[in-house]
C-alpha positions in Angstrom: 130.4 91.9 80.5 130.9 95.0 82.7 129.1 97.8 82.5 131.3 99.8 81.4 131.9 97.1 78.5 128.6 97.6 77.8 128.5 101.3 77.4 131.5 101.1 75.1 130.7 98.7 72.9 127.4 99.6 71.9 126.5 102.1 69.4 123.9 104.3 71.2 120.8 105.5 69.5 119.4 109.6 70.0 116.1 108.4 69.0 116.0 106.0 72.3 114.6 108.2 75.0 116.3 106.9 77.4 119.3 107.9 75.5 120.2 111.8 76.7 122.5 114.4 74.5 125.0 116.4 76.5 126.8 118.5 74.1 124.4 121.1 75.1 126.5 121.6 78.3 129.9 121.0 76.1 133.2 120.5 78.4 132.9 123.8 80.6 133.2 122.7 84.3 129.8 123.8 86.4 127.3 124.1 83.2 124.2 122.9 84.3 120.7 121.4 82.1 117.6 120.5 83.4 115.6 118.2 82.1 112.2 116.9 81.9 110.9 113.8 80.1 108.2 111.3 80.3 109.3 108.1 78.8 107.6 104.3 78.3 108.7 101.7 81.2 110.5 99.3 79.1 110.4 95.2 79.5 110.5 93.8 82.9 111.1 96.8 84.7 111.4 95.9 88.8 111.8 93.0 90.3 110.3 90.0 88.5 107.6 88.3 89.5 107.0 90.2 92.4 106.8 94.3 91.8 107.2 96.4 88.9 106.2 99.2 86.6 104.0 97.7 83.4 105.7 97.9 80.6 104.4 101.0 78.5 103.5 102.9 81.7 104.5 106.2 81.7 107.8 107.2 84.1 107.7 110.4 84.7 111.9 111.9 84.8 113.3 114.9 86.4 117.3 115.1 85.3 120.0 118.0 86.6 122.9 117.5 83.6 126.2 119.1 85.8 129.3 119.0 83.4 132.9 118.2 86.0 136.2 117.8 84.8 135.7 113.9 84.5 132.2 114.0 82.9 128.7 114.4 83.1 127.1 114.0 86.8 123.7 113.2 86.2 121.3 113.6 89.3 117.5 112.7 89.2 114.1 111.7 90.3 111.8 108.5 88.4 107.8 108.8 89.2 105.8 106.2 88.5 103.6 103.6 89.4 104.4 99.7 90.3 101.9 97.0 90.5 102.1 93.7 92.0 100.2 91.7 94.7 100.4 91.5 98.3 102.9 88.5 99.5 100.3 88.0 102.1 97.0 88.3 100.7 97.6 87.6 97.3 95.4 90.8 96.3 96.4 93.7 93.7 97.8 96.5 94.5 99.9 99.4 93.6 102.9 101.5 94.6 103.5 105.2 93.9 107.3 104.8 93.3 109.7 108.2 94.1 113.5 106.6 92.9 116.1 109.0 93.3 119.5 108.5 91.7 122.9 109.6 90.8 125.7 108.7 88.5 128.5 110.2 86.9 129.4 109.7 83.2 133.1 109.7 82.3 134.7 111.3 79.2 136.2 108.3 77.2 140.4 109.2 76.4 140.8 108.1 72.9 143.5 106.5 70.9 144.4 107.2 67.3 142.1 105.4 66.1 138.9 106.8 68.3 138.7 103.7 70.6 138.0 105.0 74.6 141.3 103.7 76.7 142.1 103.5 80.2 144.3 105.6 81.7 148.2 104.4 82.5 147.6 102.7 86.2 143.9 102.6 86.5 142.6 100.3 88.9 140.4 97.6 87.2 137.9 96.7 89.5 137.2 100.2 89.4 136.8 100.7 85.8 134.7 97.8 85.4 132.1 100.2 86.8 132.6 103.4 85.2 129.6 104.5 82.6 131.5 106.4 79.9 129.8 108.9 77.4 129.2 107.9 73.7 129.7 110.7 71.2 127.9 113.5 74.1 125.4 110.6 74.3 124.4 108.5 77.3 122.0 105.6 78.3 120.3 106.5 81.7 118.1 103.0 81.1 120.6 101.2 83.5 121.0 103.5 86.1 117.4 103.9 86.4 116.6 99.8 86.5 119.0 99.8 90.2 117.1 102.8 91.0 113.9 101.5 90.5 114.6 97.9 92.1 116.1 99.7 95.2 113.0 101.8 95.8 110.7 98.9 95.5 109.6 96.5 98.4 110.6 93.6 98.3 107.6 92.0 100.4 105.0 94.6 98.7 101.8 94.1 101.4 98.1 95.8 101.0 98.5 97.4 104.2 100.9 96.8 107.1 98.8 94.9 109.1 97.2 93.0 106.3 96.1 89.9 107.8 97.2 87.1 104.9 95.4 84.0 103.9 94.5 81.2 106.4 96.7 78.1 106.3 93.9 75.7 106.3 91.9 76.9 103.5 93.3 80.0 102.0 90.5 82.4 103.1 91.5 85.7 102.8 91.2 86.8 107.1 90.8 90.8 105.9 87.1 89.6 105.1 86.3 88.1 108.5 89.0 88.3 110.8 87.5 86.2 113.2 87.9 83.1 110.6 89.3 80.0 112.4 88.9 76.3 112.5 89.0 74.5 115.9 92.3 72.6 116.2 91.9 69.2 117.2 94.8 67.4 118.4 95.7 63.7 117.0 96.6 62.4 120.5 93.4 63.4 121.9 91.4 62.2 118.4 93.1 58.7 118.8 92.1 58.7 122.7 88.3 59.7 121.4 88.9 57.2 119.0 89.3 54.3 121.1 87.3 55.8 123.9 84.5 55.2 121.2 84.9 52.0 120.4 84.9 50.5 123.9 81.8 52.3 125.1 80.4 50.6 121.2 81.4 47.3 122.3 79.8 47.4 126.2 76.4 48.4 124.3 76.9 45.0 122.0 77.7 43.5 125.2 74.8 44.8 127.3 72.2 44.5 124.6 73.3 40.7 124.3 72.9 40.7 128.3 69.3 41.7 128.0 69.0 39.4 125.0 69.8 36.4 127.3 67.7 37.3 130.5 64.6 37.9 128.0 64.9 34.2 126.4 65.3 33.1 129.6 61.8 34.5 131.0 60.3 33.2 128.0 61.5 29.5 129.2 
């Protein structure tokens, strides 16, 4: 479903508070809010498995509510902090994250019966990604989940010269950088190998030498 089939067909609730109320501003062009609210991260908020905000962590909003002709342009600033663990290291850390974001949202036309329509030749690509108002109401938890996920790292690291884990063992190389294990090279082990056993056999050959030339002194 699009988002804008989203926003229309579900009934928004005030008491969300990601959910905003615009009829402060009502439909005059260039009347401006400002807002400030700290809301709970909700579920799975970043991108999974890798970075995110816990859920329940505080997110701390700064909103500018600018009523256009067309709608409500919302502008805005999400502060919080992201944990995760470095893709190299595999240690905990955390990111202070500063996402920055922007969306306008539409007035719904209505029909007779209250339903939001589209206007006579609108292009439908386009409307699949208009976010309409409900009622003066608006859900910013959307816009803020691409914000969020576009100001995280994708390959979160400790530091930018973290050193990682060694392939051979997994020791973590930030603890002793100078951690290595001598590389020995199959073609030479097999050489050693057989080097080995032919200096084994001349000693069973040599000791058997001596072996005869004592039984013969005993004769």
């Amino acid at each position: 479903m699009s988002k804008a089939g989203r926003a229309l067909n579900a009934r928004l609730d005030h008491r969300n508070p990601l959910v905003f109320d615009t009829h402060e501003l009502g439909r005059r062009p260039g009347a401006l809010q400002r807002l400030s609210r700290s809301v709970a991260a909700p579920k799975d908020f970043g991108i999974q498995d890798v970075i995110g905000v816990p859920e329940g962590a505080p997110v701390e909003l700064e909103l500018r509510l600018e009523s256009v002709m067309e709608g409500v342009l919302v502008t805005g600033t999400a502060r919080a902090t992201a944990r995760g663990e470095c893709v190299r290291c595999l240690e905990p850390l955390e990111f202070e994250l500063d996402a920055d974001f922007q969306e306008m949202f539409t007035y719904p036309d209505t029909d007779d019966r209250g339903r939001p329509k589209a206007e006579p030749g609108d292009d439908a690509e386009e409307g699949e990604d208009m976010l309409f108002l409900e009622d003066g109401l608006f859900d910013l938890e959307p816009v803020l989940r691409d914000s969020v996920v576009l100001a995280l790292p994708m390959q979160p690291v400790c530091r930018e010269k973290c050193l990682g884990l060694c392939p051979d063992c997994g020791f973590r190389l930030e603890d002793d950088p100078d951690h290595h294990h001598d590389a020995v090279d199959i073609r030479w082990a097999a050489l050693q190998g057989l080097a080995e056993t032919i200096q084994g056999g001349e000693k069973d050959n040599m000791g058997g030498a001596e072996a005869g030339v004592d039984e013969k002194q005993e004769k």
